[in-house]
Every structure is written in C-alpha cells, then in structure tokens.
C-alpha positions as MATLAB code, in Angstrom:
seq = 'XXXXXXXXXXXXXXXXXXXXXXXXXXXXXXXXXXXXXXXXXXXXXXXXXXXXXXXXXXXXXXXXXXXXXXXXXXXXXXXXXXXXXXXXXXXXXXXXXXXXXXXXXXXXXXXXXXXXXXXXXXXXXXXXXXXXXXXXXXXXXXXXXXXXXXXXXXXXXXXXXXXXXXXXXXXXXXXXXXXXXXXXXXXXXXXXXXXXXXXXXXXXXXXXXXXXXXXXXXXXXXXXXXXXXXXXXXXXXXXXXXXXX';
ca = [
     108.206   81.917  121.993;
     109.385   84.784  119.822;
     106.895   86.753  118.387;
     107.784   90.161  116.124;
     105.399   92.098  117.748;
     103.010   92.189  120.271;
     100.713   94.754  121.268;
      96.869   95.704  122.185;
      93.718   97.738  120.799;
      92.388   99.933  124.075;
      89.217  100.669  124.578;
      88.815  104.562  124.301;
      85.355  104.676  126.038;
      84.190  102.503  129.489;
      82.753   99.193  128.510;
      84.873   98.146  126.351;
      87.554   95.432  126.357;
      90.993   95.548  125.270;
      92.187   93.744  122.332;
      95.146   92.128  122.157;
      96.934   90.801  118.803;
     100.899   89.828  117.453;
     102.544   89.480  114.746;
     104.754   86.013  114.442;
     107.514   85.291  112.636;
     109.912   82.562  111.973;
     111.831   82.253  115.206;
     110.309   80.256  118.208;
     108.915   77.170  117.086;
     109.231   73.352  116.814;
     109.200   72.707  113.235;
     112.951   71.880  111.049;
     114.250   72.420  107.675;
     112.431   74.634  105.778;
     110.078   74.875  107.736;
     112.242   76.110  110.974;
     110.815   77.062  113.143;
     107.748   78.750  113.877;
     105.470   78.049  110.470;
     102.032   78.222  111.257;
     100.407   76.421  108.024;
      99.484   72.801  106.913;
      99.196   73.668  103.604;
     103.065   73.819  102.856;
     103.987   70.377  103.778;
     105.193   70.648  107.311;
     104.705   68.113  109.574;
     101.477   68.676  111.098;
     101.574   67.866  114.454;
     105.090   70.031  114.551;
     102.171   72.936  112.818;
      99.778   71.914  115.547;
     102.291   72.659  118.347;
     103.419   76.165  117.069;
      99.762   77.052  116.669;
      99.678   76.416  120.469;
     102.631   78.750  121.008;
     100.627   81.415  118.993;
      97.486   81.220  120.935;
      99.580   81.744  124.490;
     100.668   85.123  123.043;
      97.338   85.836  123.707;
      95.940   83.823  126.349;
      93.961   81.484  123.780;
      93.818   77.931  123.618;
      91.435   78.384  120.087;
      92.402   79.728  117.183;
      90.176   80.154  114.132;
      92.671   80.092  111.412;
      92.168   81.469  107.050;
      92.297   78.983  104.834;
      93.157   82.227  102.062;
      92.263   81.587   98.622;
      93.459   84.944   97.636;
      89.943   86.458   97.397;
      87.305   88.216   98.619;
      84.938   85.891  100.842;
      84.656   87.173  104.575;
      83.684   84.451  106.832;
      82.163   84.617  110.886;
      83.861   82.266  112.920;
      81.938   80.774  116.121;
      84.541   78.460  117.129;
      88.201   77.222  116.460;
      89.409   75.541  113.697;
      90.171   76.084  109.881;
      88.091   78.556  108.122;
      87.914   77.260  104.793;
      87.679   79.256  101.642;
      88.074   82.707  103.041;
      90.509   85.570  103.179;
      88.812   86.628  106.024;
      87.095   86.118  108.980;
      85.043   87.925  111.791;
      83.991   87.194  115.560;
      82.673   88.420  118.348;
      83.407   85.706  120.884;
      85.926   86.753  123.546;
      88.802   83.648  123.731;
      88.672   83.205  120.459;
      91.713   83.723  118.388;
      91.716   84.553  114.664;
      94.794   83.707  112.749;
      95.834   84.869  109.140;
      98.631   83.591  107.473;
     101.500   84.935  105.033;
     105.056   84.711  103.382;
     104.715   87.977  101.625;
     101.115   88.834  101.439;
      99.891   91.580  104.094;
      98.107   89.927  107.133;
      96.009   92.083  108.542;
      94.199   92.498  112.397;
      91.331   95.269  113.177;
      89.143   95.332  116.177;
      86.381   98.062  118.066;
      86.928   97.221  121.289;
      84.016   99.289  122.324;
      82.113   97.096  120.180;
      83.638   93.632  120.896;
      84.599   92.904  117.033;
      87.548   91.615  115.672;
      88.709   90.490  112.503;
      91.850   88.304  110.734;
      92.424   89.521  106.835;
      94.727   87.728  104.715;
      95.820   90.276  101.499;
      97.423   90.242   98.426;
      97.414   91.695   95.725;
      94.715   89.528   94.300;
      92.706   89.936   97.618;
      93.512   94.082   97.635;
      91.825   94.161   93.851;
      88.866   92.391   95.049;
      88.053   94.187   97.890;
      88.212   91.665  100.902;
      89.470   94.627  103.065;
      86.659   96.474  102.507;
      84.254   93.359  103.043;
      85.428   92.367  106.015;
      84.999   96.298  107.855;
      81.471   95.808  106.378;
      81.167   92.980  108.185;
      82.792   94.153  110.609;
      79.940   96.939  110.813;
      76.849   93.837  110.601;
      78.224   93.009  113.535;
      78.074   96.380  115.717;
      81.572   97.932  114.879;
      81.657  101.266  114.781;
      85.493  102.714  115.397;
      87.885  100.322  113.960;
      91.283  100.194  114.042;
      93.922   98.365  112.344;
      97.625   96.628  112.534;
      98.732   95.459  109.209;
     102.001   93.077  109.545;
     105.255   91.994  108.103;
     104.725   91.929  104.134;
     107.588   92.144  101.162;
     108.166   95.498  100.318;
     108.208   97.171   96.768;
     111.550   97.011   96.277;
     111.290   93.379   96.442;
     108.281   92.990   94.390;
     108.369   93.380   90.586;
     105.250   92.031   89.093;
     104.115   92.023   85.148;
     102.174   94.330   82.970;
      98.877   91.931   83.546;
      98.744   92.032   87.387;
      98.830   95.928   87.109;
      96.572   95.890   83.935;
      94.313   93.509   86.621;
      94.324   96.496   89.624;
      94.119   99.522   87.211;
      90.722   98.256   86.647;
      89.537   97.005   89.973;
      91.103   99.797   92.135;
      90.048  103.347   93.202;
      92.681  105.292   91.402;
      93.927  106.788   94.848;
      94.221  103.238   95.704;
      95.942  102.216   92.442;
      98.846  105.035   92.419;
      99.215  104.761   96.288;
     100.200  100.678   95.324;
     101.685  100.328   91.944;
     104.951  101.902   90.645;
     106.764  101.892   86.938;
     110.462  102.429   87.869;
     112.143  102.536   84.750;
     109.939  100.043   82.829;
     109.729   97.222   85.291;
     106.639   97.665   87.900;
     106.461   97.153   91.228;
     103.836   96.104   93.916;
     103.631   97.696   97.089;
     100.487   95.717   98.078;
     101.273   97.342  101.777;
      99.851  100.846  100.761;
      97.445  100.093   99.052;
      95.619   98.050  102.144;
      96.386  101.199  104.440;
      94.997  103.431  101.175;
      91.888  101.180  101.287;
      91.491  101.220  105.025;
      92.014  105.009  105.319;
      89.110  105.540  102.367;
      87.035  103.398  104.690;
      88.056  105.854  107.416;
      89.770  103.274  109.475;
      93.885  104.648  111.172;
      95.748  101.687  110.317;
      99.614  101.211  111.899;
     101.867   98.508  110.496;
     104.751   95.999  111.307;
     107.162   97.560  108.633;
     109.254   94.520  108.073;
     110.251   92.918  104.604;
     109.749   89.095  104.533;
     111.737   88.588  101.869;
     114.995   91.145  103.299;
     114.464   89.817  106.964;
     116.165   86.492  108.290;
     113.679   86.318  111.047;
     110.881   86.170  108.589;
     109.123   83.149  106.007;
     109.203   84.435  102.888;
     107.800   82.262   99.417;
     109.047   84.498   96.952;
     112.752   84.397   98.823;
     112.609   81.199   99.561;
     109.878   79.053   97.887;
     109.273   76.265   99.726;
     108.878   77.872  103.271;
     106.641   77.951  106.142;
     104.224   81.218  107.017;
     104.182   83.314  109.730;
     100.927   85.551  111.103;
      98.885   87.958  112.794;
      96.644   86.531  115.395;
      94.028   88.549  117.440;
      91.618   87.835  119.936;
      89.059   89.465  122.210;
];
C-alpha cells in the first residue's frame, strides 16, 4: 500500500481520541488499465471485486475493516452513517462510531476530512465546484455541530489546481451568485479573458468563515503521475481521503 499521505487529528484536551485519516492516490492497488492501480470507485467501470480489494487496502491505513463510502452527486445533502457501505446520494457524510471509516472520492474535485476529537465526530466531504456553490461544506460542520462538535479541524486533499482548470462564463456566472463574495474572489480568476477555478480556496475560504484551520495535500491530479485525474485522463479511476475514529 501507497498512500500520499497519512497523518492524525490529536486530541488537544484529555478525553479525547485521536483521529487518524490519508489521502490515497493511484499507486498501490490491484486494479489494471485505466484503472491501475489503486481506484477506489464502482462507478467508473472497474472491475469490482479488483474495487472491493483496494477498498480493503484503504481501510488498513487506518486500522478499519468498514468503510462508509459517498456516493457524490455533486451537491449539498449531508448524510450520518451508522455502518459500512455506500452512502447513496450524498456529498457528505457524518459519524460518530469509532472503527468506522468514511471514504470520499475524487479525480479532481477536493475531498475533504474534518474531525473534533474531543468530541468524537468525523466527517468525509466530497467538493466541487458544484458542491462549493451549494454549500455542502458548510452543511456538513453543521452537522457536524448536531452531533456535539465543537473544535473542528480539517485536511483537504489532492485536487487540480487553477492552472489546470479553465471553466466557462456560466459556471462562474453560477458561483457569483451562490458564493460569499470573500468566497467567490478567493476561488475564481479572469486571466486574460479565460477563467479559472481554484475550487481548493474556496473550500479553505468557506471553512475558515466557519472558523474551522484547514491544512491541505497540495498536489495537482491532473500535473501528478501518481494521481487519477478525469479531466487529464477521462476514463480513470478515483483516489480519496478516508478517516476514521
């Protein structure tokens, strides 16, 4: 197993538990082609007991033999997971069951982890741009907060940057009116007529108005070889950020 990153929340008061979480990425895994070799997702036509395997792998970064994983619809709908499996229609999802993992899936979109783990509350966001003008960031800290959290931290992971990301006059037209304007200019840049997306900022400008610290995995999918990436590639796998109590 090859993971990107690994690291862990620590409890900054007694009581708590640590939280552990990674960020995966293409290397380490059982699955060929395009899909070589660590995809994490049935949705992109990858054989799915190969899928089933690498979802294994993931878990054992973290001691977990469940994983709750997103079934992202690029929206805003947080769900509360109570045991493993897929999580459907939701771009996020919330526990507070130790051993369980959540997973949230990407190939350019931001997946994001937070946890108190004073509190014993974790979360798995999946972002994009669509996701980051709806507000499922903000969502899932509020339900987060239903469920005790109080100081919540963030890891945001690998995510195509905004060189890489040119998007058209409607998608910005789109955030301009869903978006705090900090939120909007921290995200969206005109360089020289052409915009660009850095969908990146504006999750750590959403966080930080929600007064959550936020550190990221500052890695561009579609620039790094060790990294899925659909707008690179198209048909490709998806890698992850996993976390678990």
């Amino acid at each position: 197993m090859n993971p990107v990153v690994v690291g862990r929340f620590r409890p900054a008061a007694p009581g708590g538990r640590p939280v552990n979480w990674a960020a995966t990425g293409r290397l380490g895994g059982v699955s060929s082609g395009s899909f070589a070799s660590l995809n994490l997702s049935l949705t992109v036509g990858d054989d799915s007991t190969a899928v089933a395997q690498n979802r294994k792998r993931a878990g054992q970064l973290l001691g977990v033999s469940e994983i709750a994983v997103l079934d992202a619809q690029h929206g805003a709908h947080v769900a509360l997971a109570t045991g493993p499996g897929i999580v459907e229609q939701a771009d996020a999802v919330v526990t507070n069951i130790p051993g369980l993992g959540l997973l949230a899936l990407a190939a350019d979109c931001v997946p994001v982890v937070l946890a108190d783990p004073e509190a014993g509350v974790i979360a798995a966001v999946h972002c994009g741009w669509r996701g980051l003008g709806l507000g499922v960031l903000p969502a899932a800290v509020q339900a987060m907060r239903a469920q005790g959290a109080e100081h919540i931290r963030a890891v945001s992971g690998p995510a195509i940057c905004v060189e890489c990301y040119p998007v058209g006059a409607d998608c910005v037209d789109v955030l301009s009116s869903q978006l705090h304007t900090e939120v909007f200019t921290a995200c969206a840049f005109n360089r020289s007529g052409q915009w660009h997306l850095d969908v990146r900022a504006g999750v750590h400008a959403q966080l930080l108005g929600e007064g959550i610290a936020i550190s990221s995995v500052r890695r561009c999918t579609a620039t790094d070889p060790q990294l899925f990436s659909y707008r690179a590639e198209g048909r490709t796998g998806r890698q992850g950020m996993i976390v678990a109590l």
